[in-house]
C-alpha positions in Angstrom: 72.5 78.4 112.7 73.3 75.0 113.7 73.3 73.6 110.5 74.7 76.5 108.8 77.7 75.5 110.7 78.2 72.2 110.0 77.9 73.2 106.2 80.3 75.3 107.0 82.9 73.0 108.3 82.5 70.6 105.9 83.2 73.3 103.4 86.2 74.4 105.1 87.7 71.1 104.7 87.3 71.0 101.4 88.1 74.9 100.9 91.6 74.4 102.6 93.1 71.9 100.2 91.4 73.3 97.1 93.3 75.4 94.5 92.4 78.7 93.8 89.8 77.5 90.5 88.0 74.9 93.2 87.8 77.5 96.1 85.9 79.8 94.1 83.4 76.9 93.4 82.9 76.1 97.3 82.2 79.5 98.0 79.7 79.5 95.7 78.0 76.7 96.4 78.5 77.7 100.3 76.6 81.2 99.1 73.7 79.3 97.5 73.4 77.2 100.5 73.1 80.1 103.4 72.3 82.8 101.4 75.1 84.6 102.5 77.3 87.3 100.9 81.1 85.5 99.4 82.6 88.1 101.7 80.5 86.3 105.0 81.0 83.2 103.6 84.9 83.6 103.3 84.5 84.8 107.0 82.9 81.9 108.3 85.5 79.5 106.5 88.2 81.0 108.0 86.2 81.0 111.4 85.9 77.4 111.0 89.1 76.7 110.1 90.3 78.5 113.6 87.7 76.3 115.5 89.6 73.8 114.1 93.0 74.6 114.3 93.5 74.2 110.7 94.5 77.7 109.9 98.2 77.2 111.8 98.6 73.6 109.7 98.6 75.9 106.0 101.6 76.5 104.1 101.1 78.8 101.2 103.2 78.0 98.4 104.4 81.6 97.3 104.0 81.7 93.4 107.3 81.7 91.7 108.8 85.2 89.9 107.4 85.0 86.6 109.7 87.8 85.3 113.3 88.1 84.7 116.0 90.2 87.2 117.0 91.6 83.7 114.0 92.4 83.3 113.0 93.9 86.3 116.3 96.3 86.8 115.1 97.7 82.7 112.0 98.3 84.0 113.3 100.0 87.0 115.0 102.6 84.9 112.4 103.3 82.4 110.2 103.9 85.5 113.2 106.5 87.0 113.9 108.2 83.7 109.8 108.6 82.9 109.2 110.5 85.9 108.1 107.5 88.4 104.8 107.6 86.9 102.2 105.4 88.5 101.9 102.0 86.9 98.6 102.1 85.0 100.9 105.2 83.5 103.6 103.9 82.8 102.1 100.8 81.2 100.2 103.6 78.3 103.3 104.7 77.3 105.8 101.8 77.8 105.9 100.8 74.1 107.1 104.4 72.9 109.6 105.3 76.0 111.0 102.2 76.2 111.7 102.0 72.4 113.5 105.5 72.0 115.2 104.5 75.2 117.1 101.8 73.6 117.2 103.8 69.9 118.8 106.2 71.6 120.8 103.7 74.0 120.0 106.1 76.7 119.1 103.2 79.4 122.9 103.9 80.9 123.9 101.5 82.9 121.4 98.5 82.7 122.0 99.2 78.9 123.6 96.3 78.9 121.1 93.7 80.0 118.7 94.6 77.1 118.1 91.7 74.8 114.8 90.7 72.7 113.6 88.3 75.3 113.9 91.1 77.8 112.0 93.7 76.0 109.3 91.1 75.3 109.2 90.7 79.2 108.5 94.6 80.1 106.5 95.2 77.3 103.9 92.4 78.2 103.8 94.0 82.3 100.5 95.1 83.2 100.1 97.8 85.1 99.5 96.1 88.5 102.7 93.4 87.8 104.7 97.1 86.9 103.0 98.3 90.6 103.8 94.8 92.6 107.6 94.9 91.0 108.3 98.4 91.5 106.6 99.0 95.4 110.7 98.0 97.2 111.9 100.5 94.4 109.5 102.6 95.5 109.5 102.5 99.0 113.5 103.2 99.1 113.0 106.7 98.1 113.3 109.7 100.7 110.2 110.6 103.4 107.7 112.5 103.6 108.6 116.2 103.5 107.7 119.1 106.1 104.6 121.0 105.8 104.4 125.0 105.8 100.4 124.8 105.5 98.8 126.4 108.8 95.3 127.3 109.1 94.6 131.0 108.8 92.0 131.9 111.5 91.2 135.7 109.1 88.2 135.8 106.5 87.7 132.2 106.6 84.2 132.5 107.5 83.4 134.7 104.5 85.0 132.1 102.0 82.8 129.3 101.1 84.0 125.6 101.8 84.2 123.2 98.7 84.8 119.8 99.7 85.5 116.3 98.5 82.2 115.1 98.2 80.6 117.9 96.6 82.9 117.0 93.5 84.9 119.0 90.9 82.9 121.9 89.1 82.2 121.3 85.1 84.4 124.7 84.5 87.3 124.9 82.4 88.4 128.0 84.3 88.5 126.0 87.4 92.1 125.2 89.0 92.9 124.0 92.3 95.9 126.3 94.1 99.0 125.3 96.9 102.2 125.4 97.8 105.2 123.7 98.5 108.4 124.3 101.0 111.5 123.9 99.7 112.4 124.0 103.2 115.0 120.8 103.6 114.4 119.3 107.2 113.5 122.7 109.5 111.1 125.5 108.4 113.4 128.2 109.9 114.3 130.5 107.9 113.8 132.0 104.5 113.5 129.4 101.4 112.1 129.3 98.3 108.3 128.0 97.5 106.4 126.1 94.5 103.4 127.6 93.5 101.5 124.9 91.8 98.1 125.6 89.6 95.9 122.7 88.5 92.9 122.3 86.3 91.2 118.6 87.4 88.8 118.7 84.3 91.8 118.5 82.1 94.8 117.5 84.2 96.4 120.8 82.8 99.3 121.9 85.5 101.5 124.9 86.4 104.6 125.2 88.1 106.1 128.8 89.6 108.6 129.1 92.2 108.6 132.2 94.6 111.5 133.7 97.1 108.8 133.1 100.0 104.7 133.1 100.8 104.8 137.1 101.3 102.3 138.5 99.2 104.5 140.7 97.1 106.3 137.7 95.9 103.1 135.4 95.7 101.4 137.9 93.9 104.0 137.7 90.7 103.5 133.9 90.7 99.7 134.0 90.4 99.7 136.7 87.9 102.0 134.2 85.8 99.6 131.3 86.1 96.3 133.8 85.3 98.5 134.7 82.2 100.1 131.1 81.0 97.1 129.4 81.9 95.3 127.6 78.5 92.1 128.3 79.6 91.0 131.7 80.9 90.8 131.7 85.1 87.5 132.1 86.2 87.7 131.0 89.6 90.4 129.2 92.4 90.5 127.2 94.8 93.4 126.4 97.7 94.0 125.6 101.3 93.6 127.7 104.3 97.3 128.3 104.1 98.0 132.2 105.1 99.9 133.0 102.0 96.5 132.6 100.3 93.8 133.8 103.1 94.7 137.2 103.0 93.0 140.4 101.8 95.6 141.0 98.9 95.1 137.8 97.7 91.0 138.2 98.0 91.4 141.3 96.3 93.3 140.2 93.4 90.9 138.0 92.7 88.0 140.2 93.1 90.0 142.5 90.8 90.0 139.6 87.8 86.3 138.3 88.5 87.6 135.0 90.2 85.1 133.2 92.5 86.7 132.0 95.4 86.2 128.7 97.4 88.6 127.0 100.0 88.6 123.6 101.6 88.5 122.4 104.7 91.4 122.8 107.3 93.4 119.5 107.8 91.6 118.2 105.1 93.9 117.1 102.1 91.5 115.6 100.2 89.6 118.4 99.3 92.4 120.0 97.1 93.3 116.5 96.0 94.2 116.8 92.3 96.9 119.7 93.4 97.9 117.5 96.2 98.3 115.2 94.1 100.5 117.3 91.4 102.8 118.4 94.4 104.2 115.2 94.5 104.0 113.6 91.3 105.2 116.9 89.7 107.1 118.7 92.5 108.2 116.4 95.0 109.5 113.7 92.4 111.5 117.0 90.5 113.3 118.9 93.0 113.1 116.3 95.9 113.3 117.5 99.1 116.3 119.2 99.4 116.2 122.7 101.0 116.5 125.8 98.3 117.3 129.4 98.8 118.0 132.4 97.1 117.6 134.0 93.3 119.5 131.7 91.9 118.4 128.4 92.8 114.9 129.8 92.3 115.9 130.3 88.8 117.1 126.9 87.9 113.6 125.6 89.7 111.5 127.9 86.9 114.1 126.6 84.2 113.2 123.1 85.4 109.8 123.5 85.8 109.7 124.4 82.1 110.6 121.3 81.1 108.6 119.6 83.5 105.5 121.2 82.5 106.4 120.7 78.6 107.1 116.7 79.0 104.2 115.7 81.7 101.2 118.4 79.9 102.2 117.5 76.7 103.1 113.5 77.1 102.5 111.5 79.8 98.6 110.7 79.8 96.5 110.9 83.1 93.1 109.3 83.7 90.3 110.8 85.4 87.3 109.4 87.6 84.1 109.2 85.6 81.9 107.5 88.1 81.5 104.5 90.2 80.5 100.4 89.6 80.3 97.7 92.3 82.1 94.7 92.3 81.3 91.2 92.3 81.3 91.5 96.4 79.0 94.6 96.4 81.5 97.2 97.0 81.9 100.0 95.5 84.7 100.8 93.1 85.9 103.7 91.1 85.6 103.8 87.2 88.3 106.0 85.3 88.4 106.8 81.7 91.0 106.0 79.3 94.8 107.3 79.9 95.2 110.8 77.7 97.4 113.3 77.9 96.0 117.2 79.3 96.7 118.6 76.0 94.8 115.8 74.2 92.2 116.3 76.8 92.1 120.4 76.1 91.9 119.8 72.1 89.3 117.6 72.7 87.0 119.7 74.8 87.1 122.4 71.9 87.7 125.2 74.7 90.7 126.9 73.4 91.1 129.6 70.9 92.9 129.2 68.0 95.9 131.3 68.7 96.3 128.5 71.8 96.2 126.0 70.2 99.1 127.0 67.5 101.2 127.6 71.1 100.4 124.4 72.4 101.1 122.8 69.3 104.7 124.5 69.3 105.4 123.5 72.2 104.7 119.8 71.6 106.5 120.3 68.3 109.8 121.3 70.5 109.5 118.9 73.2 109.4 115.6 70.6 112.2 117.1 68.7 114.0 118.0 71.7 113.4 113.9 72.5 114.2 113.0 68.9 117.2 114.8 68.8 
């Protein structure tokens, strides 16, 4: 041990005036030497550099902003008007938005600032530059909202548990069920409710908006997404919310053959791809303001329709296909190639043919709608 940290210290010296290129060959050389992991290795450096008091005497040159202000306030509104999709989204479909933005000169008031050299800028962003840029843009937006989700204590123990590690079922009748308060800042009180339906094999998502989480008004918004659902139901799962642990709900279900699995209380992550939806899809539509009344619920069902036209139809999501380890021996997740849900559906060969002439409709409408 001794030695090992001697080696070590004569590494460090070298390590803290190297460049990034001539670091990555000490800790090599310091991993053939000990046998140790790069991560242990990296450790030890910095432990030695402590010892030494070298760690206080480093001053990190910050690397300089390789793209433009232009630049970065054009790709600030592309991201706003595309939905705030995630990066690694946003960079599949940046060529196309970005070019009807500016046929159609639709980029309002940064409209301006568009020139040749600052197209060329966005367009070569990858999606962890579009990430890094955006993340102040980002974190400017509103807080987290209120949740109405409490755990219901009746037939919980005669619903089975599904949880994250026991992975999303190989059905195309599968679809992951919650909902979301349109509540404002306080819960009191009567407001409307997002029911949102999700298939995670496809990515495939519905949106309905309810007066409240009584059954009589839940029960229209799940017959609506058994009905306008691609693929036929063939089974649910949601939260232990009471608006769905209840014996209506159970025996709706039991009425259309629908098996019937919930996750675990507390536990978000087990319903994450609807989690997920609520506030890519929901949250990042209707905000958190506080709705109420007929309405406002209608213009939340007009919107919705939009919504679920433009994001189904053609924004593409990526799904988790397995697992790989990196060159430090953790493991990372692997995801396949951005598509859209309706490409994923038309791929899979699960629909009927009278589905597929409505999906293709609508696509037909939402391009010329964007066309026009």
């Amino acid at each position: 041990m001794a030695t090992r940290r001697d080696i070590t210290k004569k590494y460090a010296r070298a390590y803290q005036r190297a460049d990034k290129l001539e670091k990555s060959r000490l800790l090599n050389g310091l991993v053939e030497t000990t046998g140790w992991t790069r991560d242990h290795a990296r450790r030890a450096i910095r432990q030695a550099l402590a010892r030494t008091g070298a760690v206080a005497q480093q001053k990190r040159t910050p690397r300089p902003r390789k793209y433009s202000y232009d630049a970065l306030l054009v790709l600030q509104e592309v991201w706003r008007l595309s939905g705030a999709p995630s990066g690694k989204y946003l960079a599949a479909i940046m060529d196309d938005t970005l070019a009807r933005l500016v046929q159609f000169n639709e980029l309002g008031k940064v409209q301006k600032r568009v020139t040749a050299e600052v197209l060329d800028e966005v367009y070569s962003m990858s999606a962890a530059t579009i990430d890094r840029y955006l993340k102040p843009y980002k974190d400017a937006q509103l807080p987290v909202a209120l949740s109405g989700t409490k755990p219901s204590h009746i037939l919980r123990s005669s619903i089975p548990v599904r949880t994250a590690m026991d992975g999303t079922p190989n059905d195309p009748g599968f679809y992951e069920l919650d909902t979301v308060a349109h509540c404002g800042h306080t819960l009191k009180g009567e407001h409307l409710w997002t029911l949102t339906a999700t298939n995670p094999k496809y990515g495939w998502t519905m949106l309905r908006t309810v007066r409240n989480k009584a059954y009589a008004n839940v029960h229209p918004g799940l017959e609506w997404v058994r009905t306008h659902a691609p693929t036929r139901v063939t089974s649910v799962d949601f939260d232990n919310g009471s608006e769905f642990l209840n014996w209506a709900v159970l025996a709706w279900c039991e009425k259309h053959q629908l098996d019937v699995t919930r996750g675990r209380p507390y536990q978000s992550n087990d319903n994450a791809h609807v989690e997920q939806r609520n506030g890519d899809w929901v949250r990042k539509h209707a905000f958190r303001y506080r709705y109420e009344g007929d309405y406002e619920m209608r213009l939340l069902n007009e919107l919705w329709g939009l919504v679920m036209q433009r994001k189904n139809h053609l924004l593409p999501c990526v799904k988790a296909v397995g697992w790989k380890h990196t060159s430090a021996g953790r493991k990372q997740r692997v995801y396949d190639a951005p598509q859209t849900p309706y490409a994923r559906l038309l791929a899979a060969h699960v629909l009927d043919e009278r589905v597929i002439q409505k999906l293709a409709v609508a696509l037909r409408d939402v391009v010329n709608a964007l066309d026009g």
